[in-house]
N, C-alpha and C positions, 0 to 999 in steps of 0.2 A: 865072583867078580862084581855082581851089582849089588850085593849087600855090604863090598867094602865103596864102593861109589855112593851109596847111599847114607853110610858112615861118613864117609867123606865131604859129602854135601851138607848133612846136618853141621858137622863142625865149623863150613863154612859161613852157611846161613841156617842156625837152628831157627827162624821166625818163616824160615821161607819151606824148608822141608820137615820141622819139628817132631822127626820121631832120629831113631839112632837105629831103625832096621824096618826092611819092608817087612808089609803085612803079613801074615801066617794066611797058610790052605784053610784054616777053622773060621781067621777071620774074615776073607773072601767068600767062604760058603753062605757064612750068618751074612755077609750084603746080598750073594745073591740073592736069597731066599726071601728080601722082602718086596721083589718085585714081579708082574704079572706080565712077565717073557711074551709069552703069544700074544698078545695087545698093543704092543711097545714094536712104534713103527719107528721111532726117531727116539735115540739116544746118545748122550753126553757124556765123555767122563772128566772131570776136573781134575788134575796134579795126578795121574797116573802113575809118579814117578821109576818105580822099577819095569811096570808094566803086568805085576801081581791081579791087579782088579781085572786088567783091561785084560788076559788070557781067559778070564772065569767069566765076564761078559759075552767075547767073542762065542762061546761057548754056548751060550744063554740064545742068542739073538738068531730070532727068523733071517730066510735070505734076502729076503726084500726090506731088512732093516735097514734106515741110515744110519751110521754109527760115527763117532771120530771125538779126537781125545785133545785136549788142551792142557800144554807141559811149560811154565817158567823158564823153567832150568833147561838149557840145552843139549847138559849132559845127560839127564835123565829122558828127555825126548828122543836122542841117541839112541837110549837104553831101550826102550820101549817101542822101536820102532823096530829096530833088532831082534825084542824076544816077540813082535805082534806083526810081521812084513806087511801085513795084509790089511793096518791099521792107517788112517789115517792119523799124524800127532801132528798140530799146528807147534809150534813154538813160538807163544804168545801168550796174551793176559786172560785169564776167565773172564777178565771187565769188558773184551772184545765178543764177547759171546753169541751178539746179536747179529754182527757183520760175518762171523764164519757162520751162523747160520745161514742165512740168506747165500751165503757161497754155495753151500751146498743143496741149497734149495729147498731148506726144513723151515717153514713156517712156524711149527712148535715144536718142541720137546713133551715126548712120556715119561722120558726117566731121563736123571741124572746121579752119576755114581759120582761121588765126591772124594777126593780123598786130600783133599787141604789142610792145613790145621788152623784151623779155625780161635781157638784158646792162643794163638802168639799171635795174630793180631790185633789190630788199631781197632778201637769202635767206629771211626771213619773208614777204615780198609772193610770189615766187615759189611758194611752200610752200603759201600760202595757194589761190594762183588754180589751181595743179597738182589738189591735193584735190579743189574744186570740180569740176573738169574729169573728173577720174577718178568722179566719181559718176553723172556722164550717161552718160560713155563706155564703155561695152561693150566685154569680151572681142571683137576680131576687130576695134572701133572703129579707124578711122584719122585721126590729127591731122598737120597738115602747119602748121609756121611757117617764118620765114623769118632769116636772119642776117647781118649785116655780117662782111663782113673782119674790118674792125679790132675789133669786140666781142668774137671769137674768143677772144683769150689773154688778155682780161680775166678779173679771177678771176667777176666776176658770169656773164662767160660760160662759162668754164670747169666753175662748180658749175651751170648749168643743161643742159649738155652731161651731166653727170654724174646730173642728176636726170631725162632723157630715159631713161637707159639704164637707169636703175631701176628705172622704172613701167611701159617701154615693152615685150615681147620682141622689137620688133625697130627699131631705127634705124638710118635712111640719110641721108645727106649726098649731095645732087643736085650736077650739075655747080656751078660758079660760074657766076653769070651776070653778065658783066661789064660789058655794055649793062644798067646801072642807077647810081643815083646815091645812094651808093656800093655797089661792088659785094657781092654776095649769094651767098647756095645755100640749099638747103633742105633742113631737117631734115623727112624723111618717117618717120613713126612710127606701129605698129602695136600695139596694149593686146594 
């Protein structure tokens, strides 16, 4: 059922959900593993859509973490609220990112698991949601998203690659992981 919702939604809006199936268990492992779990008091996840990340987080996360997840789409915020009960999902903009923090009383962010697509947006959309994100994210904060293959040498992906390494001091590109649909790796990044 949520991987035909998720079918469903890319046809609708491919700039807004831009893949054609949620992530792979390969690819959820390779994000968890770029983050240092027992540190991480306050975490974020951006466009959760099926709820795929947000199960392998919940997973990850001390008890005294704050956690909660930010979903556009409100069908997928549905979805995800369904397969995570336990999750907090706003249904609202990543641009708002600063005002749900303070709801929930998180001053900063350790981590942020992202899972937007980054490569079908605007250079002003990008520009926008970057800002935002840099106002939660603390020196030493860790953001981890994810990327297509073929988004790579797109020029959207190309100036979001570029705009990783400018905000970030440090970015890595994780293996590929090729058990997914279509294949991936991840940009792990340290403010």
């Amino acid at each position: 059922m949520s991987a035909f919702a998720f079918f469903k939604n890319f046809l609708r809006q491919p700039g807004a959900v831009g893949a054609i199936a949620p992530s792979s268990p390969a690819l959820v492992r390779e994000m968890m593993a770029g983050f240092d779990w027992p540190r991480v008091r306050a975490a974020i996840e951006y466009g959760p859509g099926t709820g795929v990340f947000t199960e392998g987080i919940t997973r990850q996360l001390a008890d005294e973490t704050k956690f909660f997840a930010i979903e556009q789409s409100a069908e997928m915020a549905t979805l995800t609220r369904q397969r995570c009960p336990d999750v907090t999902v706003h249904h609202d903009s990543v641009i708002n990112v600063a005002r749900l923090c303070e709801q929930h009383g998180i001053e900063h962010v350790d981590a942020i698991v992202c899972g937007l697509p980054w490569a079908a947006f605007s250079d002003g959309l990008q520009a926008e949601i970057m800002d935002a994100m840099l106002r939660v994210l603390p020196p030493g904060g860790t953001f981890a998203t994810f990327a297509y293959l073929q988004g790579v040498p797109l020029p959207a992906g190309q100036r979001f690659a570029k705009r990783l390494h400018a905000n970030f001091s440090q970015v890595k590109k994780s293996r590929v992981v090729w058990r997914n649909l279509p294949p991936a790796f991840i940009y792990r990044c340290i403010r």
